[in-house]
C-alpha positions as CSV (number, residue, x, y, z in Angstrom):
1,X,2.0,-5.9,-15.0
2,X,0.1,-2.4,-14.1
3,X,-0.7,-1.2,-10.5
4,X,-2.7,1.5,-9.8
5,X,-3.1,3.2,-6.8
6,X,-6.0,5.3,-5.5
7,X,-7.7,6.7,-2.4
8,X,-5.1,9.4,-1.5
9,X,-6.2,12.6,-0.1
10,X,-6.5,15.5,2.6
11,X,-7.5,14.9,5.7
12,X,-7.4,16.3,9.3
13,X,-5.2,14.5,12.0
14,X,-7.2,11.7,13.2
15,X,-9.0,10.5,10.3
16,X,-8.9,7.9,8.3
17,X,-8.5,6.5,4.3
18,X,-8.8,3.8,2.4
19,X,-6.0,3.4,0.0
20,X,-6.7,0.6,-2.4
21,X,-4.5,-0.6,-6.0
22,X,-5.8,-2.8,-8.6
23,X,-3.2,-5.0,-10.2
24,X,-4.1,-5.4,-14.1
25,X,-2.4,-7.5,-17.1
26,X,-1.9,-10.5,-15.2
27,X,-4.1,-13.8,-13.9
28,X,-5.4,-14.6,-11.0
29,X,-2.5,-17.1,-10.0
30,X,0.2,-14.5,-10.7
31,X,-1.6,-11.7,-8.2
32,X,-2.2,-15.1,-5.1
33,X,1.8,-15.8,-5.7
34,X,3.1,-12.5,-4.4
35,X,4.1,-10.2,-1.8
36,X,2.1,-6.7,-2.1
37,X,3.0,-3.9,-0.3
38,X,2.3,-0.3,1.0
39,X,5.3,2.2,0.2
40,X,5.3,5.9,1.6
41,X,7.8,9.2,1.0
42,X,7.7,12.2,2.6
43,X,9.1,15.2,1.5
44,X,13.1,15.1,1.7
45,X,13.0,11.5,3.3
46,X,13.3,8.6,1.9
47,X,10.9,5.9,0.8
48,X,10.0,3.5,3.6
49,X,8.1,0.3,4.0
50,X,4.6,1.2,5.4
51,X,3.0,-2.4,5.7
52,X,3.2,-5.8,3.7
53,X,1.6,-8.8,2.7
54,X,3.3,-12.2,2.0
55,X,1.3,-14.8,-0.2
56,X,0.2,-16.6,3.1
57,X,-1.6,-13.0,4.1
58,X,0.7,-12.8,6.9
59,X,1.2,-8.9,7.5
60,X,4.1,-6.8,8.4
61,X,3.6,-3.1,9.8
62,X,6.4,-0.3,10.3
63,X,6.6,-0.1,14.2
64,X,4.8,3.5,13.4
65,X,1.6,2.3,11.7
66,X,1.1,-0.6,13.9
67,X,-2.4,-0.7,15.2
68,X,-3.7,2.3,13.0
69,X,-3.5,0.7,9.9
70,X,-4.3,-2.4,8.3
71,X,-3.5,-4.5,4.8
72,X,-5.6,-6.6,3.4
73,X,-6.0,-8.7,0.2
74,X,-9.0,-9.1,-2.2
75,X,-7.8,-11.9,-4.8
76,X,-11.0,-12.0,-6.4
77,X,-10.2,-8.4,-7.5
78,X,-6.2,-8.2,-7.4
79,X,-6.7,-5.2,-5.1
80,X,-4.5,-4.7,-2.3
81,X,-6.1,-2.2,0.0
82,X,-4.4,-0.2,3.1
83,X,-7.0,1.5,5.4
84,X,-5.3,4.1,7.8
85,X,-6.8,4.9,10.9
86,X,-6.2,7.7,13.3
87,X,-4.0,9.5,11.1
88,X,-0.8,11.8,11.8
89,X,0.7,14.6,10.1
90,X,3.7,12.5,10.1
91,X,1.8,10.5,7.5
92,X,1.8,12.5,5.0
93,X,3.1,11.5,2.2
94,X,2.7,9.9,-1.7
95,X,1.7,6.1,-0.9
96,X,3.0,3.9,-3.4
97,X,1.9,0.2,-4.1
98,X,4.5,-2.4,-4.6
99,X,4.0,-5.8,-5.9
100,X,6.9,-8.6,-5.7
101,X,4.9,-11.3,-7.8
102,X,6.9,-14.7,-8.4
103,X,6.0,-15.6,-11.9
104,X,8.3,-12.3,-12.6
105,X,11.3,-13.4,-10.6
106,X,9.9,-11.1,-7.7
107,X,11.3,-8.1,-9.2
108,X,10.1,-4.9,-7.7
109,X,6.6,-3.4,-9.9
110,X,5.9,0.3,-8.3
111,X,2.5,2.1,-9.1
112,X,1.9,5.5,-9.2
113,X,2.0,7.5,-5.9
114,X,-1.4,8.5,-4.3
115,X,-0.8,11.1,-2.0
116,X,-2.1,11.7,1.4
117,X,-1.8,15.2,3.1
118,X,-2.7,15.2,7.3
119,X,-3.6,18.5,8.6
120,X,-3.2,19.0,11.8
């Protein structure tokens, strides 16, 4: 399993990016039965759940991304994608992608961070 992330990058408050990751070394079937997920640390905080997707393609948002940004799901690709709308300084941070995928007992695959830096 391989996930890697991309998209990150500087932008002024109010903006918005595209934050997309490819899941590789795996079929189709493996990628459609799993949870995927956005990840985010800040400096000197912890790593927090930013959004989620469950294999029905019901999402989950952190109460402080709801409304600005939105996961979606390309199967055809195995991408996962997070576009972030009106932007914060409080949202910068490295993004990581997370993939819970049940033919691997749902254990926790991290790709690298992509990091996203709001000026204000």
């Amino acid at each position: 399993v391989q996930l890697q992330a991309s998209g990150g990058g500087s932008v002024q408050a109010g903006g918005s990016l595209r934050l997309s990751c490819v899941a590789s070394r795996m079929i189709l079937s493996t990628f459609r039965d799993s949870t995927m997920g956005w990840y985010r640390q800040a400096p000197g905080k912890e790593r927090e759940l930013v959004a989620s997707m469950i294999r029905s393609g019901i999402p989950n948002y952190a109460d402080s991304v709801k409304g600005r940004f939105t996961i979606s799901r390309d199967y055809t690709k195995k991408t996962v994608y997070l576009q972030m709308n009106s932007l914060t300084p409080e949202g910068t941070a490295d993004y990581y992608c997370n993939g819970r995928f049940a033919a691997y007992s749902n254990t926790d695959y991290w790709g690298q961070g992509t990091l996203v830096t709001v000026s204000s």
